[in-house]
Each structure stands twice: as C-alpha cells, then as structure tokens.
ZAVO-127960 format. One record per residue (C-alpha): x, y, z; residue in one letter. Coordinates in steps of 0.25 Angstrom, whole numbers. Last residue first. Example, Ala and Ser with C-alpha at 12.3 -4.5 7.8 and 13.67 -1.06 7.14 Angstrom:
# ZAVO-127960
<node <55,-4,29>,"S">
<node <49,-18,31>,"A">
//
This chain:
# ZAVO-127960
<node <516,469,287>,"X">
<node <515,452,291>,"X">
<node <515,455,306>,"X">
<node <503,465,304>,"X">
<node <496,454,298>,"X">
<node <495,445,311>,"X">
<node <489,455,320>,"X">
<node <491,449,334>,"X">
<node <481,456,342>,"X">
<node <484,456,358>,"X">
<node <474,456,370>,"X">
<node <461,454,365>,"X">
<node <447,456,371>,"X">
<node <448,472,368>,"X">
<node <436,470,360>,"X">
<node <436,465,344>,"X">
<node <444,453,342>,"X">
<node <430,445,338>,"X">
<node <426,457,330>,"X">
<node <437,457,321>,"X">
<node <437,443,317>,"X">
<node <448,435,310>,"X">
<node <451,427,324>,"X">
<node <464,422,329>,"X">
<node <465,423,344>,"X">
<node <475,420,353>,"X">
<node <471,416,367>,"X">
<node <476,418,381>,"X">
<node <471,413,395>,"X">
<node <458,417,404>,"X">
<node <449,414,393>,"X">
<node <438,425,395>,"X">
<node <441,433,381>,"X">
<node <442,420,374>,"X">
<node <428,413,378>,"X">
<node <422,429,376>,"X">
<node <426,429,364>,"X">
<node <421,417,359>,"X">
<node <408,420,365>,"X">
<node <409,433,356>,"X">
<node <411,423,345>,"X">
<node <400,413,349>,"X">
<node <390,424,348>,"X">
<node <396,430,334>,"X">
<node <396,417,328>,"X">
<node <407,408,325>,"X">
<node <411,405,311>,"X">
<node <426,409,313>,"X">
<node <428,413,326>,"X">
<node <439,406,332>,"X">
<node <450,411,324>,"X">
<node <461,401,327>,"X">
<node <459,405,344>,"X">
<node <472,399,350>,"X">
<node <469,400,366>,"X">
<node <477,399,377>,"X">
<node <477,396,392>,"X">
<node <468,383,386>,"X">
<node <458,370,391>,"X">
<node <453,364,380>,"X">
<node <439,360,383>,"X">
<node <433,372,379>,"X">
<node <441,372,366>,"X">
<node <434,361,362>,"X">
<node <420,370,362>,"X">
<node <427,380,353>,"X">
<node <430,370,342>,"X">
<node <414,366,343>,"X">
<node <410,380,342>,"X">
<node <419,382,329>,"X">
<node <410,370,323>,"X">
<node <399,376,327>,"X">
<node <403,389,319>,"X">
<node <407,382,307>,"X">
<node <394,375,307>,"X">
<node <393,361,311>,"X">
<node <389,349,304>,"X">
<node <404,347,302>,"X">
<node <404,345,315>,"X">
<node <395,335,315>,"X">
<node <382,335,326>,"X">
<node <383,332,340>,"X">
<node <387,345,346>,"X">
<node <378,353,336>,"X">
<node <365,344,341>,"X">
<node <369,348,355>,"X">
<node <371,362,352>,"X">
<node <383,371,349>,"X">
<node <383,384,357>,"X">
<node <398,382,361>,"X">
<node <394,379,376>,"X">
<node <386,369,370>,"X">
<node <398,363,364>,"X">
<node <406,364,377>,"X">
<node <393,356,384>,"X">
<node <396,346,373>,"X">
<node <408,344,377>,"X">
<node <405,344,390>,"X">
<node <394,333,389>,"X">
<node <400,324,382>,"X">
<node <411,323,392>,"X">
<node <425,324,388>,"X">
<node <436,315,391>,"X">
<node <437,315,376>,"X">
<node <440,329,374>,"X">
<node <444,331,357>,"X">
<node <435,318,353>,"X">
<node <423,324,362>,"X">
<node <426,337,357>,"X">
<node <422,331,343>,"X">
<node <412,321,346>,"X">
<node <405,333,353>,"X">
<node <406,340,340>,"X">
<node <402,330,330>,"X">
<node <411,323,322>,"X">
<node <407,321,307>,"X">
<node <419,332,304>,"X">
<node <430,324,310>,"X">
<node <444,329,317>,"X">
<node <438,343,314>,"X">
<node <442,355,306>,"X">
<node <434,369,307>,"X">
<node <447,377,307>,"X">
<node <450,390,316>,"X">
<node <458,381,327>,"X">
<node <454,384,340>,"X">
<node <468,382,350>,"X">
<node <469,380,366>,"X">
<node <482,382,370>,"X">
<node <489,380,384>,"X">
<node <499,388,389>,"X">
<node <505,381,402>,"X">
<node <520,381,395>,"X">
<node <517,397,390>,"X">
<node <518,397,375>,"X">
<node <533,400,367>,"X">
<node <532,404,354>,"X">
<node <545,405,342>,"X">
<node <552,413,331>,"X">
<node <552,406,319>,"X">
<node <545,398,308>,"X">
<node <538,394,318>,"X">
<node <532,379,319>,"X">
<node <518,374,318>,"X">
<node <508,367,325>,"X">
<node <515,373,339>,"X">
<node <501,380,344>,"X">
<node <508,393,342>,"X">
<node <511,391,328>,"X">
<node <498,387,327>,"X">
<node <492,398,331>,"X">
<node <501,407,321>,"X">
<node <498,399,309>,"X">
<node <483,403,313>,"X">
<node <487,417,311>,"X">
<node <496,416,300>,"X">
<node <491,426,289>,"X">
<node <483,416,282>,"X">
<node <472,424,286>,"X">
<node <474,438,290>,"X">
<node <478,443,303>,"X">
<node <474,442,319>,"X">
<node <478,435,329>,"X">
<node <472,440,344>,"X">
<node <477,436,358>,"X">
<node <471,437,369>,"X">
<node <478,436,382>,"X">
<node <475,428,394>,"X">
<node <490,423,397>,"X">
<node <497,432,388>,"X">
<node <500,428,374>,"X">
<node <511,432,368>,"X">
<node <518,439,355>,"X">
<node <530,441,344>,"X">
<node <526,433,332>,"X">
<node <536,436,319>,"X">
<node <532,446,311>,"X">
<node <533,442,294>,"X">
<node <520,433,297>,"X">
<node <517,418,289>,"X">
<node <533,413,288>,"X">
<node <536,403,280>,"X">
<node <535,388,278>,"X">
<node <525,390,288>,"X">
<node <521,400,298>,"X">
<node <524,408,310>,"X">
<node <535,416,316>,"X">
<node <537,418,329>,"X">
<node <546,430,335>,"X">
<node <544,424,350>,"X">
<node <530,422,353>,"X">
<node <524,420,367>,"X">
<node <512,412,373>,"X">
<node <504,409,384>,"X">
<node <511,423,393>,"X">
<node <505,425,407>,"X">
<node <507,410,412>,"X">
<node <501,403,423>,"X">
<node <492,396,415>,"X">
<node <477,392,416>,"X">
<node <469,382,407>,"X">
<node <457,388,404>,"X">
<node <446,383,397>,"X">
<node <440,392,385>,"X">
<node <425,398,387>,"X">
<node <412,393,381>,"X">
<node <397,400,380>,"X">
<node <393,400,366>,"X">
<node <378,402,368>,"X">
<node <366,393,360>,"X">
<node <359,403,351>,"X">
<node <345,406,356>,"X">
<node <336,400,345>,"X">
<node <324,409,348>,"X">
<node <310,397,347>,"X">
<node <303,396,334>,"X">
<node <292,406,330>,"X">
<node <279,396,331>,"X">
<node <270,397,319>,"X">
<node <257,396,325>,"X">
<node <246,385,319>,"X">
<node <248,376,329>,"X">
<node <244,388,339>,"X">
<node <233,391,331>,"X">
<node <228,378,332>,"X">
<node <229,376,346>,"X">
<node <221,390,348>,"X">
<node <211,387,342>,"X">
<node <212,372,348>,"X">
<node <211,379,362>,"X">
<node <200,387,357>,"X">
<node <192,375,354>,"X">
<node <195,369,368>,"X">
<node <190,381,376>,"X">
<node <180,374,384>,"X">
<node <191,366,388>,"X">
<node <200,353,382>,"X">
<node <210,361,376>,"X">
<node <209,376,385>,"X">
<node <221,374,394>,"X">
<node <231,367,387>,"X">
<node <226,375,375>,"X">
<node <227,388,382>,"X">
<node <241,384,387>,"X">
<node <245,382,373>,"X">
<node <242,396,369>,"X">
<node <248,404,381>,"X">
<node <262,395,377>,"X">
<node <258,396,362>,"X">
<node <257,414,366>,"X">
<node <269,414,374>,"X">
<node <278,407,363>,"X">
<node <272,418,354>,"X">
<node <275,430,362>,"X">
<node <290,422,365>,"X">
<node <292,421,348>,"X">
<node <288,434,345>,"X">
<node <297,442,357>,"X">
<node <308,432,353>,"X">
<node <305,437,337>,"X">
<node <305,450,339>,"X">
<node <319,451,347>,"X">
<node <324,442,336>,"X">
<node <319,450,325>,"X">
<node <328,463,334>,"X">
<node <341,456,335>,"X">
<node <339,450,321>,"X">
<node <338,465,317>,"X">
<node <349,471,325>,"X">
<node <358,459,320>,"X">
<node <354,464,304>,"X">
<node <356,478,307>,"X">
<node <371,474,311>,"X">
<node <372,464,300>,"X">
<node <369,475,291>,"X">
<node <356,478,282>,"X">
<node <345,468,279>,"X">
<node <342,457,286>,"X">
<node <337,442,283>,"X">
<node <331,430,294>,"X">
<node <335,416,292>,"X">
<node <328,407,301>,"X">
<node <331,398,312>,"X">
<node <330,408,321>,"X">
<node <345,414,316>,"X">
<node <351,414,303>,"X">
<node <354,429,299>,"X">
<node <352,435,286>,"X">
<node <359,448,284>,"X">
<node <361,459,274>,"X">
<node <369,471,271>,"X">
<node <381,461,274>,"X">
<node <395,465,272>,"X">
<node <401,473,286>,"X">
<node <391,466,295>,"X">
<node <396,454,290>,"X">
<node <412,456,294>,"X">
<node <409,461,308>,"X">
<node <397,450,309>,"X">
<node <409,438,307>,"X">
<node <401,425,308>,"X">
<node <398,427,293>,"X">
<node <388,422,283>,"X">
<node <388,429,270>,"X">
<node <378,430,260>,"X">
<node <382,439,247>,"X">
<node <378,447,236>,"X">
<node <385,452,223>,"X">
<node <391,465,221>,"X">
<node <403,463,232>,"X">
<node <408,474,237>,"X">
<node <404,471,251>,"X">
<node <408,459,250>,"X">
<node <424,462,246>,"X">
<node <424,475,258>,"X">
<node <421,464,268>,"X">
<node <430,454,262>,"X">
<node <441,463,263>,"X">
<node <437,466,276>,"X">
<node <438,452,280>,"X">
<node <450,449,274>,"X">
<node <457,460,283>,"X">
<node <451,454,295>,"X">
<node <456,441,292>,"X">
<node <448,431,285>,"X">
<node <445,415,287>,"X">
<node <431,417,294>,"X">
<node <427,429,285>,"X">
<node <419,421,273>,"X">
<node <410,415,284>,"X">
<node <402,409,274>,"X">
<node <402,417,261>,"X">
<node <390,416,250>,"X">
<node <392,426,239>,"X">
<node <384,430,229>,"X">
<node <384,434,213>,"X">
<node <398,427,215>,"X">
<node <409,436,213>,"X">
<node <420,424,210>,"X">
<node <432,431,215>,"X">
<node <424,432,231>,"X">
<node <422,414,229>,"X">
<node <439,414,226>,"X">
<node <441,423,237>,"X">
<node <432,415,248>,"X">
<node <438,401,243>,"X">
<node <452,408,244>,"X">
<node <449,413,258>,"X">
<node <441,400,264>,"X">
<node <456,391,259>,"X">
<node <463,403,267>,"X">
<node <457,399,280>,"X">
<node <458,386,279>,"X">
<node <472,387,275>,"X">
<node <478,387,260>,"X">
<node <487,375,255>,"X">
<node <476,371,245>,"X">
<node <476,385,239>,"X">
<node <489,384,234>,"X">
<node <498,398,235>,"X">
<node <499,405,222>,"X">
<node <491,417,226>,"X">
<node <499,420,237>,"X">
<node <496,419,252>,"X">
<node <495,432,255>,"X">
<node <484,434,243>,"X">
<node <474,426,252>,"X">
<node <470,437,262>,"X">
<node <456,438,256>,"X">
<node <459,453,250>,"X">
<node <470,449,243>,"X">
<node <464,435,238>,"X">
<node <453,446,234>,"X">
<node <460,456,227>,"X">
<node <472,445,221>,"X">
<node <460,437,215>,"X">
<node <454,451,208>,"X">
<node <467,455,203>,"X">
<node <468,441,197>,"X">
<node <454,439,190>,"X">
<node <457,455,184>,"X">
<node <457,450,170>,"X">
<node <443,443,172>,"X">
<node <436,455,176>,"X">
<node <423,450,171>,"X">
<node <421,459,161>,"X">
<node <434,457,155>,"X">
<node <432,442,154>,"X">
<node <419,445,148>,"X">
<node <425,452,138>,"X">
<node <435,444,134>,"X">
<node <426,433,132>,"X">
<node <417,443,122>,"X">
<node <430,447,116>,"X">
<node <433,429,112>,"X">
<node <420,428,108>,"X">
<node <421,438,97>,"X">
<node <436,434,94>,"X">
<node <430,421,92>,"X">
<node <419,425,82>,"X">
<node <433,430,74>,"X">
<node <437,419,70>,"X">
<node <453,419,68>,"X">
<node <453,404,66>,"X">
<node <465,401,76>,"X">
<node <468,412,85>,"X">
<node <452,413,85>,"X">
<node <450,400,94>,"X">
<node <464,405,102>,"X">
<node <457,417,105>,"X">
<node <445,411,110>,"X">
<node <452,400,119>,"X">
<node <457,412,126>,"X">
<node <445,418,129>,"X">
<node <438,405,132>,"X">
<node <450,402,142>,"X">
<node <447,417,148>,"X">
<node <432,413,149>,"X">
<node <436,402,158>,"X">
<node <444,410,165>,"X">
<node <432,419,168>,"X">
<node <425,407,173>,"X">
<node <435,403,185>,"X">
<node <437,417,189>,"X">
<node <434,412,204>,"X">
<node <444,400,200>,"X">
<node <456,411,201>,"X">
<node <454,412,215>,"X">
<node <462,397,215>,"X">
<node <471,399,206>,"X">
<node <475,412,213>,"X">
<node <473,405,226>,"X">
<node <483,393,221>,"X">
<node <477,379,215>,"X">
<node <489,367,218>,"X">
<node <480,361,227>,"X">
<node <464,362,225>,"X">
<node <455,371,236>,"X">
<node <441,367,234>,"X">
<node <430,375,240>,"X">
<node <426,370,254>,"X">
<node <425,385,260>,"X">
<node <415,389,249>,"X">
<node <412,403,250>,"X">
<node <398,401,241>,"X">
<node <398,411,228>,"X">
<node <385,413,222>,"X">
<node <381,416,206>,"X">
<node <368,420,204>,"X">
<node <362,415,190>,"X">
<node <348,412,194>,"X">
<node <345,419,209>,"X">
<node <347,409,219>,"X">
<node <335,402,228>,"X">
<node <337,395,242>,"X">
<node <324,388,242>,"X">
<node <319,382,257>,"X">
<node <320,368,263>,"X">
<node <332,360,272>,"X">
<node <342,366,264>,"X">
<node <350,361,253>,"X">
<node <365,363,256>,"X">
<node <377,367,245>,"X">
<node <366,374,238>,"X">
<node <372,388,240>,"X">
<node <363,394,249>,"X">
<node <360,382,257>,"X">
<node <376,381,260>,"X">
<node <376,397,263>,"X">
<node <362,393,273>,"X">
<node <370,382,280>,"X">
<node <381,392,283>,"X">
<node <370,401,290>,"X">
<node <365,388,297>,"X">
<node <362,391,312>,"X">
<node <376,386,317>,"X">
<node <382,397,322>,"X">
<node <375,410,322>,"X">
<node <366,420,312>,"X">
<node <371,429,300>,"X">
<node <372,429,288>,"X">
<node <377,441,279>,"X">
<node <371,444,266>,"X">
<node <377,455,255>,"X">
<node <363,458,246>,"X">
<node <365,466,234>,"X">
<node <357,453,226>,"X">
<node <348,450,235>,"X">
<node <349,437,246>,"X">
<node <336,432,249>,"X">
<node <330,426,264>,"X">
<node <321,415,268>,"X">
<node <321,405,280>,"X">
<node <311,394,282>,"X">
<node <319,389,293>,"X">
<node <333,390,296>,"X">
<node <342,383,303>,"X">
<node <334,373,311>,"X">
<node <340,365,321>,"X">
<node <345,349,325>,"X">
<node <353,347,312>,"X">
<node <351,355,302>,"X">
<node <339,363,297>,"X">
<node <337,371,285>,"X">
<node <325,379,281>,"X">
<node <323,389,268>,"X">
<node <311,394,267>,"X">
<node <317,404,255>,"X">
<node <330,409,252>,"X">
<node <333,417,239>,"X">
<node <347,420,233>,"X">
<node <349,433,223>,"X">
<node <335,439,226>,"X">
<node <328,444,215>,"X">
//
C-alpha cells in the first residue's frame, strides 16, 4: 500500500488551471523530486499535501499512522529560546518520557513498590531504544552539518537571519525522522558544502520524501523518482532526473504530433459540416457533429512565456568601480579573520561564495554604505553606479499588485512599460495585476528583476538571485549578466549557475576564515 495517494485532483487559481484530474502515489522507498517552472503550482501541491489547502476536487489519501514532516518556513521562533533549546523540541516526546522516568523513581523512593520499578525498566528501555541518550550528539551532527553550529548553540534564535531562521526550522524537522519528509526549496538558504551534506543526509534517509527544487544539480543527486507539473497535469517517472527530463522531452514530442493530427482532423471535420448541413449529406453531417462533441480534445501546448530582459547601462569612464583596502566586515565583531583585499574592474565578474552566515550579504552592504567597517576601508569609482537585488521576498505592502508596485517605485512611468518590463519577465497580464503575495516565490523574484530594468547601473550587487527561479529564467539570468557591458558581484549558492568560464574572479569567503 502506497504511503500517500493522489487522485483527480484539480486545482485552479486565479486565471489558469494547475492541474486537472491528476493522480500519482508516493511508496514507502520512494525519494521524490518535483519538477516543472515558476508559477504552475508545485508549492501549492506541498500545501494540498499537508492539509494546509483544500483543493479545488480530488482525494489526497494518507496511509493510517504515517508521520509526515512539512519544512515549515513560518514556524515560530520565541525570544530567549536558543538553537539547542530550540533543536532540542524535535525530542519533545522523549523528554516526556524522561520526566515519567523520573517521576517513577521518586513514586517508588517513597513506598518501595515494586510495580513501579516495573514500569520504571520498561520506560528505560524505550528511551534506550529510541536513542534518547544520544539527543545531543545527534543535534551537534546535524547543526554541524547545516552550518549552524558556527554560531553557537546558545545563541537566541529570534536574533538569526533569514537564512538562518530556514536552517534551524530545516534541522529541527530532519531531528524528528518523520515517516516522510515534504521540503520546499530546502537548498535556497545553503551553501555548497551544506548542500552536500544534505544530499548525503537524504540519501540515507530510511523514510520517503517529496522535494520540490529549482536546483536540478542538487535533485538529480537525491531523487529516484519524479513528478513534473507541466500540461496542466501531473505526470510520474521513475528512475533519475535525467531519465525523467528525457522522458518528458519525448511524451511531449508525442503529444504535439497527437494534438496537431487531431487539431487537423476537427478543422477537416467542421469544414464537412459547414459544407454538408443543410445537403443531401445532412444526416452524415450530424454524425459527424456528434462525434465531434463527443471527442475529448487534448488541450492546447502551454508554451512557457520567455524571460528576455537585460540590465541598463549607464557608462563610465573608469577601469576599476571598486577597490578594498584591508576592510574588515561585520558587527560588534569581526565576521572574516582575512581582511578584504580586491577590485572590481570595469566589466568584471565577480563571484562570492561561502557558507551561510559567513558574511557574504554583510559584505554587500558594507559596500553599499549600510554599515560601517570595523577597519580597513573601500573606495568606489566617483561615476560608479550600483544597482542592488536583495535575496529577501519583503515588500512595502503585500496586497499590492506588481504594477502598483513598480508604479510606486517609477512614478513617471507608463503603465504600459512597466508592464511591458513584467512581460519581459514572463509574468502575464493577470500576474501583473494580482497581489504579490498571491505570487509564487519565483514571481515574485521576477517582479524584483523587472525593477531593476529601470535602474540604470555600471555595477551590479546580485544577493543570490536565483533562489526559486527556474532553470530557463536562470540561464536568461546569466545571459543578462554576462552581456552587461559594466561589473557585477555575484552572491549565488549554486554551482551550476557559476559554472563556464563567464566569471572573472572567485571570492571564496571561507578560505579567509582557515
């Protein structure tokens, strides 16, 4: 029996379909990516999964008594808790029975009965069993292993970044060992070396798991099955993400030789009718009408709209934008034993890379003047200017819409090119008028790259840019940096993106640190 079961099921929103009539199972040894671009409802489908949302129609089944762990990136974060207390909270049930224990043997401290010794050694053992005396190695393993043991385990979780809130929430959900696991982007806030460790973590991991990932390096290394969103359908494969890929190319193939026979046949088929109605050939002609209701009609291709966009250009007639002189970041301390010693050329590329938390965001804002150094100092060219892509999903309003939004930031603006910037984004009509926190991730992402088409730069700060983007709006990502005639320093946890001989200079922020 399967552990989770999907049947019919059909969501819509907004102006499109999602999915319709879509059925697939997840099995008990199965480790499941998803697949499929921005926007066509793949973290709608985790919220279906986990009762948070009720779909539109369709049974979403459970096995009885299987436990499921949901990376939740809004879990709450109390002040005063630290990481330890925090991860401790996995083992919340296994404390309990240590209080039982306790309780137990002060009971029988008292009246000596023996019943309670009894009860007292099955406790024990269950707590044996269950590994309880290991809680605190097993915490150190994994904070280790997430990057989250660097910033000690008494530190208070309400004072963690972004990034580091979605690591805790992650570590603590991977301490439970849930029957299955339901991650959402669980890479976007992880470092290279994170990553791997997680990638080595799942594929241990007895239990079974859907993830949804933008990242196809980091899926193609875990899954052994797929289901991809696409066609308004969800389809299931078996075997890797590159057999999968191979698979929908071909299904695909099949299907637009399908759909353009039958498109030929109800064009031939109508013309008959017109022709033939009111003839000699009239009860044919309603034969054939009739048939032609009765034909299930394979819905049109969706061709996925094209990110086409590049960054304006401001031009200067310096060679170097930017030079550090022994600068050293951070707050009340410093965040990297090496001070900063580099420059920016006037079309280099720049790349940042290093773990979380490391101080690679610290470092952009350092240069963008928002905080101070602690020493050492940065000088920028006098005709640099900075165009800067934050990594957060934070907005003035969330009941905005995006053309309101731009339309705020660019009030001379016209309607029409700000939504001609948002097209050039691959978001559509209805998406431009719709609330931003309607939006996927991904959208949204979209939205913050159309503003910075009307934000004219020499130099570009890129806060990892790629989080929840898909792989098409990637590569035209790439291509946007790789053609903009100035610099650009870019922050991204993802190999792929970097790979090519497209940067310049890497910046390995850890090495600095040894």
């Amino acid at each position: 029996m399967s552990l989770l079961t999907v049947k019919d099921l059909s969501q819509s929103f907004i102006d499109k379909t999602l999915y319709e009539d879509a059925s697939f199972a997840l099995n008990k040894d199965d480790h499941m990516g998803v697949t499929g671009q921005n926007g066509v409802g793949k973290s709608t489908l985790i919220k279906i999964l986990t009762g948070e949302m009720i779909p539109d129609k369709g049974q979403v089944k459970w096995q009885n008594n299987v436990s499921v762990g949901y990376l939740d990136q809004y879990a709450k974060l109390s002040p005063g808790v630290t990481i330890r207390g925090f991860l401790q909270t996995a083992f919340t049930k296994l404390y309990d029975k240590e209080k039982q224990l306790n309780d137990l043997y002060a009971e029988y401290a008292k009246n000596g009965d023996d019943k309670l010794l009894q009860k007292a050694g099955r406790v024990q053992t269950y707590l044996e069993e269950n590994n309880f005396y290991d809680i605190d190695t097993e915490i150190e393993q994994v904070a280790s292993g997430l990057g989250l043991a660097e910033l000690g385990f008494d530190h208070d979780v309400s004072k963690l970044s972004g990034g580091q809130r979605s690591k805790i929430i992650l570590a603590k959900l991977l301490l439970q060992k849930p029957d299955v696991l339901l991650l959402d982007e669980p890479t976007n806030y992880l470092d290279v070396s994170h990553i791997d460790w997680l990638v080595d973590y799942l594929n241990n991991f007895k239990g079974a798991f859907i993830v949804v990932s933008h990242d196809y390096d980091f899926l193609g290394q875990i899954a052994n099955c797929i289901i991809d969103v696409d066609f308004g359908t969800i389809t299931r494969y078996t075997g890797t993400l590159k057999q999968a890929l191979r698979q929908k190319n071909a299904n695909r193939d099949t299907y637009m030789k399908a759909y353009a026979n039958q498109q030929r046949k109800i064009t031939k088929t109508k013309a008959y009718i017109r022709k033939n109605k009111a003839g000699s050939r009239s009860k044919s002609a309603k034969s054939r009408e009739k048939q032609l209701a009765h034909m299930d009609v394979l819905n049109p291709p969706k061709n996925n709209r094209k990110v086409r966009f590049e960054f304006p250009y401001v031009a200067t007639a310096s060679n170097l934008l930017l030079q550090t002189q022994n600068l050293v970041i951070g707050y009340d301390k410093p965040l990297v034993k090496e001070p900063f010693n580099f420059s920016v050329g006037g079309d280099e590329k720049v790349a940042i890379t290093g773990f979380n938390g490391i101080g690679k965001t610290t470092l952009l804002k350092t240069l963008l003047g928002q905080l101070k150094p602690i020493k050492g100092s940065y000088e920028l060219s006098v005709t640099a200017k900075i165009a800067y892509f934050k990594q957060d999903l934070a907005w003035p309003n969330n009941n905005m819409t995006a053309l309101q939004y731009l339309q705020e930031e660019f009030e001379r603006k016209k309607p029409k090119e700000l939504r001609g910037a948002l097209a050039r984004m691959g978001l559509t009509a209805q998406q431009a008028m719709s609330p931003l926190k309607k939006l996927s991730g991904g959208e949204q992402e979209k939205v913050k790259l159309a503003k910075m088409q009307f934000e004219p730069s020499n130099l570009l700060f890129l806060d990892e840019p790629t989080n929840h983007l898909d792989t098409d709006t990637k590569a035209s990502l790439r291509k946007a940096i790789v053609n903009f005639p100035g610099g650009a320093i870019i922050v991204s946890h993802e190999r792929d993106f970097f790979r090519g001989d497209w940067v310049d200079k890497t910046i390995d922020i850890e090495t600095m640190n040894d």
